[in-house]
DSSP file (Angstrom, degrees, kcal/mol; ACC not computed):
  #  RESIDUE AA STRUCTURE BP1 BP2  ACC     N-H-->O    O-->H-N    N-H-->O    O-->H-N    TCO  KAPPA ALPHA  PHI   PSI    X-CA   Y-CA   Z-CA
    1    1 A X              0   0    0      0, 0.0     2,-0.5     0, 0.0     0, 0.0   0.000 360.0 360.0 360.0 126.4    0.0    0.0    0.0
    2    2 A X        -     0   0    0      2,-0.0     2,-0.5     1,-0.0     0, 0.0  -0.402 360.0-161.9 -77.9 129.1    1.4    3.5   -0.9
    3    3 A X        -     0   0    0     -2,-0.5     2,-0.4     2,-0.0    -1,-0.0  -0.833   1.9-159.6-121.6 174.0    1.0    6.2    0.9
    4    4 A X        -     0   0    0     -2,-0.5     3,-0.0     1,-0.1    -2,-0.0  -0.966  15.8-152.9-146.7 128.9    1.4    9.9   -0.2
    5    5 A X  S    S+     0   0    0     -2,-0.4     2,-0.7     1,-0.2    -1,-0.1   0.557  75.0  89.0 -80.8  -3.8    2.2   12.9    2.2
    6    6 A X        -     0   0    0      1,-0.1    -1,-0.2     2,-0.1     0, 0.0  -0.834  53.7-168.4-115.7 110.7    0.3   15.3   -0.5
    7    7 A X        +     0   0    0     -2,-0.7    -1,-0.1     2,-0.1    -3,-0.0   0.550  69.3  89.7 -34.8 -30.4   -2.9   16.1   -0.8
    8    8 A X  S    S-     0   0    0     71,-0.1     2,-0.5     1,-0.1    -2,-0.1  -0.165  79.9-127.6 -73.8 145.7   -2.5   17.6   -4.3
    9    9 A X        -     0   0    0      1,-0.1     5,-0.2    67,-0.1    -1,-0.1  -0.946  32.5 -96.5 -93.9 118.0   -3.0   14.9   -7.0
   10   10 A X     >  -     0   0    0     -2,-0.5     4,-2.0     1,-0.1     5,-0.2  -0.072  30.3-108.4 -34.7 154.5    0.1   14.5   -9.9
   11   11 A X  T  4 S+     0   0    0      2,-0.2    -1,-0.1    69,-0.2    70,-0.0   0.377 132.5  40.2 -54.3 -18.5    0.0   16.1  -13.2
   12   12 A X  T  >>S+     0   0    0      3,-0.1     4,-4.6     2,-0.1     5,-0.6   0.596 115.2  57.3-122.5 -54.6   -0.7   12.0  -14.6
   13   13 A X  H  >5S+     0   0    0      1,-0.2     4,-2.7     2,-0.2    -2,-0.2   0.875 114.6  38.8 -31.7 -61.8   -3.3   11.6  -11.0
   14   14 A X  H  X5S+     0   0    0     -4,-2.0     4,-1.8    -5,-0.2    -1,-0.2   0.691 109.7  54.6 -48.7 -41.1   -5.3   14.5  -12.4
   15   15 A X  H  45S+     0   0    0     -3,-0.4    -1,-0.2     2,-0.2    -2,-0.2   0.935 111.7  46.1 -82.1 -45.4   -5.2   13.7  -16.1
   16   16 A X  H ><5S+     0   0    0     -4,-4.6     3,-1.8     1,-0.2    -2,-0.2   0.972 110.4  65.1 -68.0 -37.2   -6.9    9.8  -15.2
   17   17 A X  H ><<S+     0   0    0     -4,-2.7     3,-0.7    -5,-0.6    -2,-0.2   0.981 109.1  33.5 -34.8 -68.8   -9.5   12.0  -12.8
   18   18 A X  G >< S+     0   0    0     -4,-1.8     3,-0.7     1,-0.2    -1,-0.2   0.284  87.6  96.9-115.6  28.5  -10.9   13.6  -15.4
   19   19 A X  G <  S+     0   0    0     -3,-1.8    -1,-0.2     1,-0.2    -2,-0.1   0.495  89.0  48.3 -98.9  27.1  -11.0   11.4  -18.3
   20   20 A X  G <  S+     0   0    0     -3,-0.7     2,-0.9    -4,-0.2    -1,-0.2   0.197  89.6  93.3-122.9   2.0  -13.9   10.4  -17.9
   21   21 A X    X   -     0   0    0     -3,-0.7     3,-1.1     1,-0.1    -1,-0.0  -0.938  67.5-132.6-113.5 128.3  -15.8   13.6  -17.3
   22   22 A X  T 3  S+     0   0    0     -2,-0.9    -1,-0.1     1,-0.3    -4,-0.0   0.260  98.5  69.4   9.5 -50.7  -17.4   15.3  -19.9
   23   23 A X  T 3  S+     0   0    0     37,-0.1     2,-0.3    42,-0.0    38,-0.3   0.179 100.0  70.6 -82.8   5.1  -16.2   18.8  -19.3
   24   24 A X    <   -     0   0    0     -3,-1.1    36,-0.2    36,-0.2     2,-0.2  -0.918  59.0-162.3-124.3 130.2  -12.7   17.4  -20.4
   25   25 A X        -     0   0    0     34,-1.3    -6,-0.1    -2,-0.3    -3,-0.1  -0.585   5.3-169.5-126.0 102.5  -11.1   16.3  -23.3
   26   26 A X        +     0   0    0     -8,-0.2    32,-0.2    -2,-0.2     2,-0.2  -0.140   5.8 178.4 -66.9 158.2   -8.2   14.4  -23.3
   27   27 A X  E     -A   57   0A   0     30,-1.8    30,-3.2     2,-0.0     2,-0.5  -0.861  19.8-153.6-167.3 121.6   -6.0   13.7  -26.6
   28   28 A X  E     -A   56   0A   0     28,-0.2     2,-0.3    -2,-0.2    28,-0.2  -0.848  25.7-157.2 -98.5 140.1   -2.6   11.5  -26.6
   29   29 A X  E     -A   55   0A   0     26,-1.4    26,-3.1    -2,-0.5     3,-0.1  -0.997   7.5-140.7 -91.7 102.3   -0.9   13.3  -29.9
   30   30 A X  E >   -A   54   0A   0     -2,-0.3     3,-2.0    24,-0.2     4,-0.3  -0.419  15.1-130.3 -77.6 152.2    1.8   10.9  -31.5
   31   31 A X  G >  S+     0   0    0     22,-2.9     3,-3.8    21,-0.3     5,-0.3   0.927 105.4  73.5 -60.7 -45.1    4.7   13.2  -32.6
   32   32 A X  G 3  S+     0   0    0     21,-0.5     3,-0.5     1,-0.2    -1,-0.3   0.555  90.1  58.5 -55.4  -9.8    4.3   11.2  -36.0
   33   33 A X  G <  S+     0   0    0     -3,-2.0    -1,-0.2     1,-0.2   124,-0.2   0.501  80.3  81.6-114.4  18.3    1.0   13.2  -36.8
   34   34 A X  S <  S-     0   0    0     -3,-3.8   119,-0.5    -4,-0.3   118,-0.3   0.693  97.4-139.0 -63.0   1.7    2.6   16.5  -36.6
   35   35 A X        +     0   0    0     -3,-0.5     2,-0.3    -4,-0.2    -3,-0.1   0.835  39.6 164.0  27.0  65.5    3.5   15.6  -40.1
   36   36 A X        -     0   0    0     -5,-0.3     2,-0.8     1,-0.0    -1,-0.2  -0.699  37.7-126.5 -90.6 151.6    7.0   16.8  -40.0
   37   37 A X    >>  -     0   0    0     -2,-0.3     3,-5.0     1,-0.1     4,-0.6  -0.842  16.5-163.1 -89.3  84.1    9.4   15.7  -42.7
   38   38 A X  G >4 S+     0   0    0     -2,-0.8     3,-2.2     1,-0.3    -1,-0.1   0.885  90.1  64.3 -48.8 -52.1   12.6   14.2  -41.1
   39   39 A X  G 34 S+     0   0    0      1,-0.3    -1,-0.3    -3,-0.1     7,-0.0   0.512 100.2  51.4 -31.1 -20.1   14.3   14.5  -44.1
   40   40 A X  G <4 S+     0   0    0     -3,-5.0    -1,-0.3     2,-0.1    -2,-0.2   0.696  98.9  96.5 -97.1 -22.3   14.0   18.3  -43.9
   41   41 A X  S << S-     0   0    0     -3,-2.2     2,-0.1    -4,-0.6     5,-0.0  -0.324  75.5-130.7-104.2 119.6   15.2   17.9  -40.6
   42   42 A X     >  -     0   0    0     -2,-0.1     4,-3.3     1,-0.1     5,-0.2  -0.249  41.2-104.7 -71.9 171.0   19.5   18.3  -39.0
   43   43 A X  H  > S+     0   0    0      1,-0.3     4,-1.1     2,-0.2     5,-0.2   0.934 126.7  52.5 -75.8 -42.0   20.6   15.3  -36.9
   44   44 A X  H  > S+     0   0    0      1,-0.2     4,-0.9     2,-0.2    -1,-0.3   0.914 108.7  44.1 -60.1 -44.7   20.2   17.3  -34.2
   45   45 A X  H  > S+     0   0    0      1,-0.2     4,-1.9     2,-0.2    -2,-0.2   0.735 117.8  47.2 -66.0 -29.2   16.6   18.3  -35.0
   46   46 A X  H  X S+     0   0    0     -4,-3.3     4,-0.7     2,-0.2    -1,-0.2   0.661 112.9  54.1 -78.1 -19.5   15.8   14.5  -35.9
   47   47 A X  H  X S+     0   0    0     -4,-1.1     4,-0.7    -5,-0.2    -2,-0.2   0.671 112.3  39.0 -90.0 -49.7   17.6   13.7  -32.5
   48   48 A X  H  X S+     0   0    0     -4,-0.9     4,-0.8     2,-0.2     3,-0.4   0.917 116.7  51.4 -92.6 -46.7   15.5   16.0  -30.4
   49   49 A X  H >< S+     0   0    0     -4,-1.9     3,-0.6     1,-0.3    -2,-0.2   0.959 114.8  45.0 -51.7 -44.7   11.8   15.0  -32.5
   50   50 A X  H 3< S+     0   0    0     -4,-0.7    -1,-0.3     1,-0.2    81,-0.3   0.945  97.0  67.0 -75.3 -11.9   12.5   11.4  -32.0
   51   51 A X  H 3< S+     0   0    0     -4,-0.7     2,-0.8    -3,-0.4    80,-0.4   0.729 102.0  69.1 -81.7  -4.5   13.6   11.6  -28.0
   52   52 A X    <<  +     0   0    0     -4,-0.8   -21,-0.3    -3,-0.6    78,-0.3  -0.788  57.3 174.1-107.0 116.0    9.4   12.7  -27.5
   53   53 A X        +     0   0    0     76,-2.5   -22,-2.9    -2,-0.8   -21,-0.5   0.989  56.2  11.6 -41.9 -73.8    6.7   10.5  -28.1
   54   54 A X  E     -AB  30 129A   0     75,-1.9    75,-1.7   -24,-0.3     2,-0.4  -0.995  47.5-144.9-135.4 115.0    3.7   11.7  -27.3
   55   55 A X  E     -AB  29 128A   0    -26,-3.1   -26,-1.4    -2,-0.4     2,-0.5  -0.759  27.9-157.3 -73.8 143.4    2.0   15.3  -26.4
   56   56 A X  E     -AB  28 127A   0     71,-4.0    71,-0.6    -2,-0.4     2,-0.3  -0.983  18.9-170.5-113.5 130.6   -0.8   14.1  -23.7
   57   57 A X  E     -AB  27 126A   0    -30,-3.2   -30,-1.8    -2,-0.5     2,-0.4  -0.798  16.9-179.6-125.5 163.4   -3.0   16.9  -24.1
   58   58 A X  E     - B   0 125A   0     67,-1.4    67,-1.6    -2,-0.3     2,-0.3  -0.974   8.3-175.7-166.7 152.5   -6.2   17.7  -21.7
   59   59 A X  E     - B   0 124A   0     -2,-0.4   -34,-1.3    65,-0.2     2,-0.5  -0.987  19.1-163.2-150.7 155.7   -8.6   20.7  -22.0
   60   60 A X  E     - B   0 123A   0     63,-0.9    63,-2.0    -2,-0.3     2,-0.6  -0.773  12.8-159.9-141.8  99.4  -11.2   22.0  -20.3
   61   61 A X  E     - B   0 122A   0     -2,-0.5    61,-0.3   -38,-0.3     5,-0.1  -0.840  24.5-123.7 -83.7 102.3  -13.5   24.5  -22.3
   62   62 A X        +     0   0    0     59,-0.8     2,-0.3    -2,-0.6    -1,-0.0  -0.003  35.1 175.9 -64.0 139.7  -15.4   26.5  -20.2
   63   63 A X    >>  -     0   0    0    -40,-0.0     4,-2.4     0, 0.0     2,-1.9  -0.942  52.1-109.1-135.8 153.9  -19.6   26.4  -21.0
   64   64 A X  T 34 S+     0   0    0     -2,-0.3    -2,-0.0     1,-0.3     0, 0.0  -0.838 124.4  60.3 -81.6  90.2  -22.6   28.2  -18.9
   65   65 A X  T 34 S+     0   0    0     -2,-1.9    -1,-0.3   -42,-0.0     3,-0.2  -0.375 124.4  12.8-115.8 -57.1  -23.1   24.1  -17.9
   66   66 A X  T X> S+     0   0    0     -3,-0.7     3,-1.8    -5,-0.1     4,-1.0   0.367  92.6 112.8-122.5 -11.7  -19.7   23.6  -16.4
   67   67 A X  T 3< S+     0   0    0     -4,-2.4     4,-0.5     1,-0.2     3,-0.2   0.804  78.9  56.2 -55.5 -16.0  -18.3   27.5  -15.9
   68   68 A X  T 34 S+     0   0    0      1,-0.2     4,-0.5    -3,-0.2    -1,-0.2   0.661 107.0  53.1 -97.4  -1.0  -18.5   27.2  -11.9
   69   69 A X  T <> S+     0   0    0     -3,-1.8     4,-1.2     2,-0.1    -1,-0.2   0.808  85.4  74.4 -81.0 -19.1  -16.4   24.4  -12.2
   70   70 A X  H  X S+     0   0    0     -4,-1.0     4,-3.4     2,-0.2     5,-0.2   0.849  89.9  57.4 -36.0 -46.8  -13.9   25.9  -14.1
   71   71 A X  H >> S+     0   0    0     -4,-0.5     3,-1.6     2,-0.2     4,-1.4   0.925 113.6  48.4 -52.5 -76.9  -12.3   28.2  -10.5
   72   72 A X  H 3> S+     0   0    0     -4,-0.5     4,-1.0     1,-0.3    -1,-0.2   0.667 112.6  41.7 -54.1 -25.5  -11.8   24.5   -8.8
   73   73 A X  H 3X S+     0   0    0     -4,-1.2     4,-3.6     2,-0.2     3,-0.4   0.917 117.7  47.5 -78.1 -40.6  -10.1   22.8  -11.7
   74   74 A X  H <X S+     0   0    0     -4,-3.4     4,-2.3    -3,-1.6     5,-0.4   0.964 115.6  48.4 -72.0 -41.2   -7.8   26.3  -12.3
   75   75 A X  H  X S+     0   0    0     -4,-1.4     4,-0.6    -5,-0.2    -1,-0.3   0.848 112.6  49.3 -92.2 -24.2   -7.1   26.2   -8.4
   76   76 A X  H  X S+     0   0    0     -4,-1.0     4,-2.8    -3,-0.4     5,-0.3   0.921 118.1  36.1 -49.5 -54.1   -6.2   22.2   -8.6
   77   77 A X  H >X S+     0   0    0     -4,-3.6     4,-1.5     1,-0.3     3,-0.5   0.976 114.9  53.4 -76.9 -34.3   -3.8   22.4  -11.5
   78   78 A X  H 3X S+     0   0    0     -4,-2.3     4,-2.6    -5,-0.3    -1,-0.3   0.769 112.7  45.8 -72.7  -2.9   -2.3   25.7  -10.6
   79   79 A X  H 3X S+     0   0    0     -4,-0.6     4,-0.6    -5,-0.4    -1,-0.2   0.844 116.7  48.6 -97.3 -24.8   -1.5   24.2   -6.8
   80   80 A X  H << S+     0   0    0     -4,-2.8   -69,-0.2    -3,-0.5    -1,-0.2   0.618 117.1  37.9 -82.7 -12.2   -0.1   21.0   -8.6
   81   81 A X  H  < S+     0   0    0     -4,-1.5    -2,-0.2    -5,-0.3    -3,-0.2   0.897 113.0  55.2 -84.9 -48.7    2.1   22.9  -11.0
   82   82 A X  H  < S+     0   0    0     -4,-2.6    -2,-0.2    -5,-0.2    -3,-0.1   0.733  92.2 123.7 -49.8 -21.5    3.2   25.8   -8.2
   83   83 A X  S >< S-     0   0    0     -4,-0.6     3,-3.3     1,-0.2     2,-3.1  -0.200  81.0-116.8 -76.2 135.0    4.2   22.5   -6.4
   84   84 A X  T 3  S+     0   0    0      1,-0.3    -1,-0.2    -2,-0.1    -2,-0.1   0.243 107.5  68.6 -78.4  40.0    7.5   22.3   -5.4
   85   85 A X  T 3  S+     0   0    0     -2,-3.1     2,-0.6    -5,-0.2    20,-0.5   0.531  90.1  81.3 -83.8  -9.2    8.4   19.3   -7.7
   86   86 A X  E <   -C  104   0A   0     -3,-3.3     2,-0.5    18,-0.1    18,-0.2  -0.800  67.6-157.2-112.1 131.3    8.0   21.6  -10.6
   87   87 A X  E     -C  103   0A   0     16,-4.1    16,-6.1    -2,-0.6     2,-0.2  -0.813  25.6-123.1 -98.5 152.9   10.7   23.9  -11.7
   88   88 A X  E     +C  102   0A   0     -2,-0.5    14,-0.2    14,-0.3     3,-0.1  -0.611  31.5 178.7-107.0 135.3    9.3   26.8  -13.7
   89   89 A X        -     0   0    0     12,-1.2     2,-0.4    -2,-0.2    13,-0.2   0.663  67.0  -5.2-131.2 -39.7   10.9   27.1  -17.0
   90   90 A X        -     0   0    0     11,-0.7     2,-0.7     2,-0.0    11,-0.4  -0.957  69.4-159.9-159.5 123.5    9.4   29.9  -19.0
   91   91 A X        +     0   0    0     -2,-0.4     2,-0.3     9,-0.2     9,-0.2  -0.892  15.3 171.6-109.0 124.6    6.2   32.0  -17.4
   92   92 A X  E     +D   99   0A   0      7,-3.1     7,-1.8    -2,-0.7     2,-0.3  -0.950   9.7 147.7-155.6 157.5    4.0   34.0  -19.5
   93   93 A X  E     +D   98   0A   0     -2,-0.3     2,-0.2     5,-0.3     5,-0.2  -0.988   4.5 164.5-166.5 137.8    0.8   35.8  -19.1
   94   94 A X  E >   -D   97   0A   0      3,-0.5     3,-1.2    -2,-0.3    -2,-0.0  -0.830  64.6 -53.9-153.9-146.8   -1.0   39.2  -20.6
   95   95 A X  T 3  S+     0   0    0      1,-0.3    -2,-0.0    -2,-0.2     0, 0.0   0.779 132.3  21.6 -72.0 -28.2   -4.6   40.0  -20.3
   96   96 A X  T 3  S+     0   0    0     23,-0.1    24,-0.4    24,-0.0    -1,-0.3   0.257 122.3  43.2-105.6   3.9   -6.5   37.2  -21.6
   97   97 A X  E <   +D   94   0A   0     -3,-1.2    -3,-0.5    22,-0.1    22,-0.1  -0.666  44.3 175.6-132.8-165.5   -3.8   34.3  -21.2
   98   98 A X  E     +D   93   0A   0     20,-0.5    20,-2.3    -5,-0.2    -5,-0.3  -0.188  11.7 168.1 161.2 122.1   -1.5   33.1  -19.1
   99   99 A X  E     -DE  92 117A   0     -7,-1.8    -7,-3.1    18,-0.3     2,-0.2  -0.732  12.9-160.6-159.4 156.0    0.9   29.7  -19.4
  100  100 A X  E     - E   0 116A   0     16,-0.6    16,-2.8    -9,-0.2     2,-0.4  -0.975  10.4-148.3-159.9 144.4    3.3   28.5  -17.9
  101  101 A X  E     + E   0 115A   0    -11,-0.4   -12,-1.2    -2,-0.2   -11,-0.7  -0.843  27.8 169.5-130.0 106.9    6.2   25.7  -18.8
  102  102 A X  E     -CE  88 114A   0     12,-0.7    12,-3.5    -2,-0.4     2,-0.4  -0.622  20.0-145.9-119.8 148.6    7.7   23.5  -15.6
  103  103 A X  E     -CE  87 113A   0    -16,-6.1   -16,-4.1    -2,-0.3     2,-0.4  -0.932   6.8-142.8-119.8 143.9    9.9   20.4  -15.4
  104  104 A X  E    S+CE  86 112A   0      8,-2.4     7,-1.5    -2,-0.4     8,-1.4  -0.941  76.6  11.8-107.9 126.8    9.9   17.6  -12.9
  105  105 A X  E    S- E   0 110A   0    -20,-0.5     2,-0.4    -2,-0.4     5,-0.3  -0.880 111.1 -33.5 100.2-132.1   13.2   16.6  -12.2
  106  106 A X  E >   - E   0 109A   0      3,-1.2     3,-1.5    -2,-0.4    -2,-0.1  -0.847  56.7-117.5-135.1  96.4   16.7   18.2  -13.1
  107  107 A X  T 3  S+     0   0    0     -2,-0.4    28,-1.6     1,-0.4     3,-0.5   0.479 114.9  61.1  -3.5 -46.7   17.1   20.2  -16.5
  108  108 A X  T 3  S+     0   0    0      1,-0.3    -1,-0.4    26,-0.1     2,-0.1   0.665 121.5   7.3 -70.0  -7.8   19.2   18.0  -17.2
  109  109 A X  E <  S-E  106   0A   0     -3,-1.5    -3,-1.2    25,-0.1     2,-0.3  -0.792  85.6-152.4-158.4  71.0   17.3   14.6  -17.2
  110  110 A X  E     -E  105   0A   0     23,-0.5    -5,-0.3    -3,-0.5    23,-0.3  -0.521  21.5-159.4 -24.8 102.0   13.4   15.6  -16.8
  111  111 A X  E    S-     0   0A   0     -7,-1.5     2,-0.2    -2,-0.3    -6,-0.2   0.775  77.3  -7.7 -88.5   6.1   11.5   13.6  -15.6
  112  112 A X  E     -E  104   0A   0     -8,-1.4    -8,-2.4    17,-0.1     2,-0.5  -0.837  50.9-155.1-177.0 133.0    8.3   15.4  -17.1
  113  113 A X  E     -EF 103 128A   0     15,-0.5    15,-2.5   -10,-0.2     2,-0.5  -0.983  23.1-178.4-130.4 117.2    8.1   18.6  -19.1
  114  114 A X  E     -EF 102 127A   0    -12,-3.5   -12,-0.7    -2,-0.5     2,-0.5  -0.762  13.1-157.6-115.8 142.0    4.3   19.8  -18.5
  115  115 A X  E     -EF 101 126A   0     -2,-0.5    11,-2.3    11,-0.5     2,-0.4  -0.960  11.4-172.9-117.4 142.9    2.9   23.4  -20.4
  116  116 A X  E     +EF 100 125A   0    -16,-2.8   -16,-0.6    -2,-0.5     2,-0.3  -0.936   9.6 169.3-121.2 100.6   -0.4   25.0  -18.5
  117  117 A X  E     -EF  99 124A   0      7,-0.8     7,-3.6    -2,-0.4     2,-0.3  -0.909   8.8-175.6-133.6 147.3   -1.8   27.8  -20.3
  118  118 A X  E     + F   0 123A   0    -20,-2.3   -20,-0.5    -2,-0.3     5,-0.2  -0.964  11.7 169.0-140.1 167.1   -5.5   29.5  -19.3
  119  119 A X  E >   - F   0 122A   0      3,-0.9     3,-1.1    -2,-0.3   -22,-0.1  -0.760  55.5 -80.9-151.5-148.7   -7.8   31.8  -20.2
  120  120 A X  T 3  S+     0   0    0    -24,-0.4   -58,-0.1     1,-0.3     3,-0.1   0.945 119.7  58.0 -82.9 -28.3  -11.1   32.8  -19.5
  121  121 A X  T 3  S-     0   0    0      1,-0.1   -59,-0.8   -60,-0.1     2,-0.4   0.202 121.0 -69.6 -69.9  12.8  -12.5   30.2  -21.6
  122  122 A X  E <   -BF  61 119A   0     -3,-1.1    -3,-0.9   -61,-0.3     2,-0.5  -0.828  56.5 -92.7 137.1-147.7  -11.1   27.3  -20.1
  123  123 A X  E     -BF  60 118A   0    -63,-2.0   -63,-0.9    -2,-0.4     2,-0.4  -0.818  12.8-146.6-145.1 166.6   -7.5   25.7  -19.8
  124  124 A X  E     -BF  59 117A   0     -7,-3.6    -7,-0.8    -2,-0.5     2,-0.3  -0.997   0.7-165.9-141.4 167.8   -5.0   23.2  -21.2
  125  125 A X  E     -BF  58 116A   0    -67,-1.6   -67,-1.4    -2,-0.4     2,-0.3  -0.923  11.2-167.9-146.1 148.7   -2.6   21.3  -19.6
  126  126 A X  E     +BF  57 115A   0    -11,-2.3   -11,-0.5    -2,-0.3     2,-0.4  -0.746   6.6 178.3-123.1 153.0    0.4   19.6  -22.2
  127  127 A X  E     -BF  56 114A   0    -71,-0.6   -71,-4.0    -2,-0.3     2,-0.5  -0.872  15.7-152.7-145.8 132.8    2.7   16.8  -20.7
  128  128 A X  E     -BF  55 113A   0    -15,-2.5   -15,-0.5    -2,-0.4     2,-0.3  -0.902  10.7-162.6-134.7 125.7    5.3   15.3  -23.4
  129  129 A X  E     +B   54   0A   0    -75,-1.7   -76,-2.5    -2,-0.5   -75,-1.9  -0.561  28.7 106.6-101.7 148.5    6.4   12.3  -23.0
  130  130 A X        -     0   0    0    -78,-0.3     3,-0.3    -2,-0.3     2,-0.2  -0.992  57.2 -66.4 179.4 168.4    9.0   10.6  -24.3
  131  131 A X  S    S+     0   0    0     -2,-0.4   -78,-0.0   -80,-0.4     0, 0.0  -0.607  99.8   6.1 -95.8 173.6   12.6    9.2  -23.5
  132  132 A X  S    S-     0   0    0     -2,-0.2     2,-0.3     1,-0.2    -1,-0.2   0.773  86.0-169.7   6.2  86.8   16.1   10.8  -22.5
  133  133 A X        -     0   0    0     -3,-0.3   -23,-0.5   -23,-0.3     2,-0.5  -0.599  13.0-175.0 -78.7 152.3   14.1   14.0  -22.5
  134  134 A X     >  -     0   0    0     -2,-0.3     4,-2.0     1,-0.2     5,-0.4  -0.876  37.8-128.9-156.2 134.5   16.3   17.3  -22.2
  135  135 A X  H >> S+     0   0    0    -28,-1.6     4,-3.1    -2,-0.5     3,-1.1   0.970 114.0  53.5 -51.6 -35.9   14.9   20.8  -21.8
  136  136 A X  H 3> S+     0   0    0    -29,-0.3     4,-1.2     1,-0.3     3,-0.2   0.901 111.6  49.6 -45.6 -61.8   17.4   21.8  -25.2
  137  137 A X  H 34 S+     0   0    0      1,-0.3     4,-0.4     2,-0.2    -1,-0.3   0.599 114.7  38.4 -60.3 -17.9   15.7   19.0  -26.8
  138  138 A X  H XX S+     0   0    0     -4,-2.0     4,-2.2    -3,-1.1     3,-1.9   0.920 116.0  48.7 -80.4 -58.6   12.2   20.2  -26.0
  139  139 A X  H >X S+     0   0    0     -4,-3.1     4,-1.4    -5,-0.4     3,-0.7   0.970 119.0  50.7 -57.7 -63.2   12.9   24.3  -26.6
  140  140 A X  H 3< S+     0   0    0     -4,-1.2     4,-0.5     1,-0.3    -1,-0.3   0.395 105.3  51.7  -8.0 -41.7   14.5   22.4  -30.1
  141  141 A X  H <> S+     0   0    0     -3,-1.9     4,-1.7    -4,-0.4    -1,-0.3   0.679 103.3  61.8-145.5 -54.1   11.4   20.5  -30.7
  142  142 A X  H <X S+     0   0    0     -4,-2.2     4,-1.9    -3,-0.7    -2,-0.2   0.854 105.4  43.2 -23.2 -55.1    9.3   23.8  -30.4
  143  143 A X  H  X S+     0   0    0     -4,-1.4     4,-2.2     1,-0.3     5,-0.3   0.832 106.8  63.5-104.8 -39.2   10.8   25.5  -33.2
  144  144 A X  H  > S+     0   0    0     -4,-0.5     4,-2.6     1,-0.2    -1,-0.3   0.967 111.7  40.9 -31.9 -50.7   10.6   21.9  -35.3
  145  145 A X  H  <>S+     0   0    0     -4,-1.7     5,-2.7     2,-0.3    -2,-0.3   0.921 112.5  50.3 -92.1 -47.6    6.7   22.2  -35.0
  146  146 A X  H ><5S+     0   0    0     -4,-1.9     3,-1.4     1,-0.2    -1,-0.2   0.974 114.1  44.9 -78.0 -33.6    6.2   25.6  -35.6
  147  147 A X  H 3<5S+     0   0    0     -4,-2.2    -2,-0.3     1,-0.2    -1,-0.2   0.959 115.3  44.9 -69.3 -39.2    8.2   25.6  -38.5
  148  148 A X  T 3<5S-     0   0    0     -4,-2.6    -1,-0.2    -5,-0.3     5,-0.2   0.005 112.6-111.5 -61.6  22.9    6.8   22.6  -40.0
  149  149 A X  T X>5 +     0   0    0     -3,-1.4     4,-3.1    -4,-0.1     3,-1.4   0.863  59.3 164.2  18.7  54.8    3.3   23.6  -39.3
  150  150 A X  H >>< +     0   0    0     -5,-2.7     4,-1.9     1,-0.2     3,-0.6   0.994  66.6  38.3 -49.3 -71.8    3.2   20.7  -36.8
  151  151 A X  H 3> S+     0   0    0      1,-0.3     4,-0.9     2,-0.2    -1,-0.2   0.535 111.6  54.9 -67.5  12.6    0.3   21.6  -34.9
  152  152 A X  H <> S+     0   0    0     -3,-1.4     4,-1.8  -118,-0.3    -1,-0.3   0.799 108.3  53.2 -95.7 -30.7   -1.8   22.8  -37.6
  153  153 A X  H <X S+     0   0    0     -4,-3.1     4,-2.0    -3,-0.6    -2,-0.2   0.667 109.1  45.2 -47.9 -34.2   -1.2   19.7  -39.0
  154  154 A X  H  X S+     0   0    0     -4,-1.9     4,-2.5     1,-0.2     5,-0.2   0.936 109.2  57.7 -80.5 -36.5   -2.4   17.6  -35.8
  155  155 A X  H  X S+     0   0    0     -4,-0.9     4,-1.7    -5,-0.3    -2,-0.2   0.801 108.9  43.2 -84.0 -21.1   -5.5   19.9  -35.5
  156  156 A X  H >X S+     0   0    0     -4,-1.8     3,-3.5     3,-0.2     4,-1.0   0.860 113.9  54.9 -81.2 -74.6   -6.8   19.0  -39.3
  157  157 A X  H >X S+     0   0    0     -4,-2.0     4,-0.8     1,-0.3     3,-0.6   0.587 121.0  29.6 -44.4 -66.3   -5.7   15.0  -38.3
  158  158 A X  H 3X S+     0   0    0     -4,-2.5     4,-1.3     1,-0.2    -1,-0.3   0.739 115.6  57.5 -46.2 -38.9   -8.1   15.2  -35.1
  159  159 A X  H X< S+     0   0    0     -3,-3.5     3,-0.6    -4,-1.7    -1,-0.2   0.963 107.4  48.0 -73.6 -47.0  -10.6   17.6  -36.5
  160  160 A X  H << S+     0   0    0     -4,-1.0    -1,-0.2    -3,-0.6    -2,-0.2   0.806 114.8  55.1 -67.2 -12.7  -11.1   14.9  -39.6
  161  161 A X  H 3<        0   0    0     -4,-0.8    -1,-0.2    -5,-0.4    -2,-0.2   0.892 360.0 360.0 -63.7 -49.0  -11.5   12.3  -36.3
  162  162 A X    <<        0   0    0     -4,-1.3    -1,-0.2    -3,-0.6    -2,-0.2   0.428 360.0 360.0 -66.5 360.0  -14.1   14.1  -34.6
């Protein structure tokens, strides 16, 4: 039997909570349907794409149904992110948004690299998973996807899903 001296649930505790409610959507993203072209790609860049799996992605879109649950989920994840297993990697926030990108574990060797971003319409929370993760390889991995129009790419593969 485990026991756990924190009330607070994990970033993975949180994501199996609520995949089953309604007001949630969860989505594992394979890296393979950002449709990036490896080939386009430096050894370094190919290096850093393959060391991630998976985005695990979770969303919460606020609805006049569910909007006075939204304060209790934002005060769960921000108390599980602020917590001090997560080091704070890049913070950013202006009037309608506000995200944030924290690592579990040591910069060098992660053990989890999670992004949290809200707004008034609801929230996301990112975890990417993968093996020998490394914050270069992640910040690295960014600039893959945006330049390859990874994620526009994932949202037509999902949207044709739906």
């Amino acid at each position: 039997m485990l026991v756990s001296c924190s009330s607070t649930p994990s970033i993975q505790e949180y994501y199996v909570s609520k995949s089953e409610d309604p007001n949630f959507l969860v989505i594992d993203i394979p890296t393979s349907i950002l449709g990036i072209d490896n080939n386009a790609l430096s050894k370094e860049e190919q290096d850093a794409l393959s060391s991630f799996q998976k985005v695990n992605v979770l969303l919460f879109r606020k609805t006049a149904a569910n909007a006075d649950q939204l304060p209790a989920e934002l005060s769960t994840v921000r108390s599980t992110i602020d917590d001090t297993l997560f080091e704070p990697l890049l913070v950013m926030s202006d009037r309608q948004y506000s995200g944030k990108l924290v690592l579990e574990g040591s910069i060098e060797r992660p053990d989890e690299i999670v992004f949290f971003g809200s707004a008034d319409e609801g929230f996301i929370l990112a975890r990417l998973i993968g093996r020998n993760m490394q914050v270069e390889k992640a910040m690295l991995l960014a600039g893959v996807i945006q330049r390859g129009n990874g994620l526009e790419n994932a949202a037509k593969m999902i949207s044709g899903m739906l």
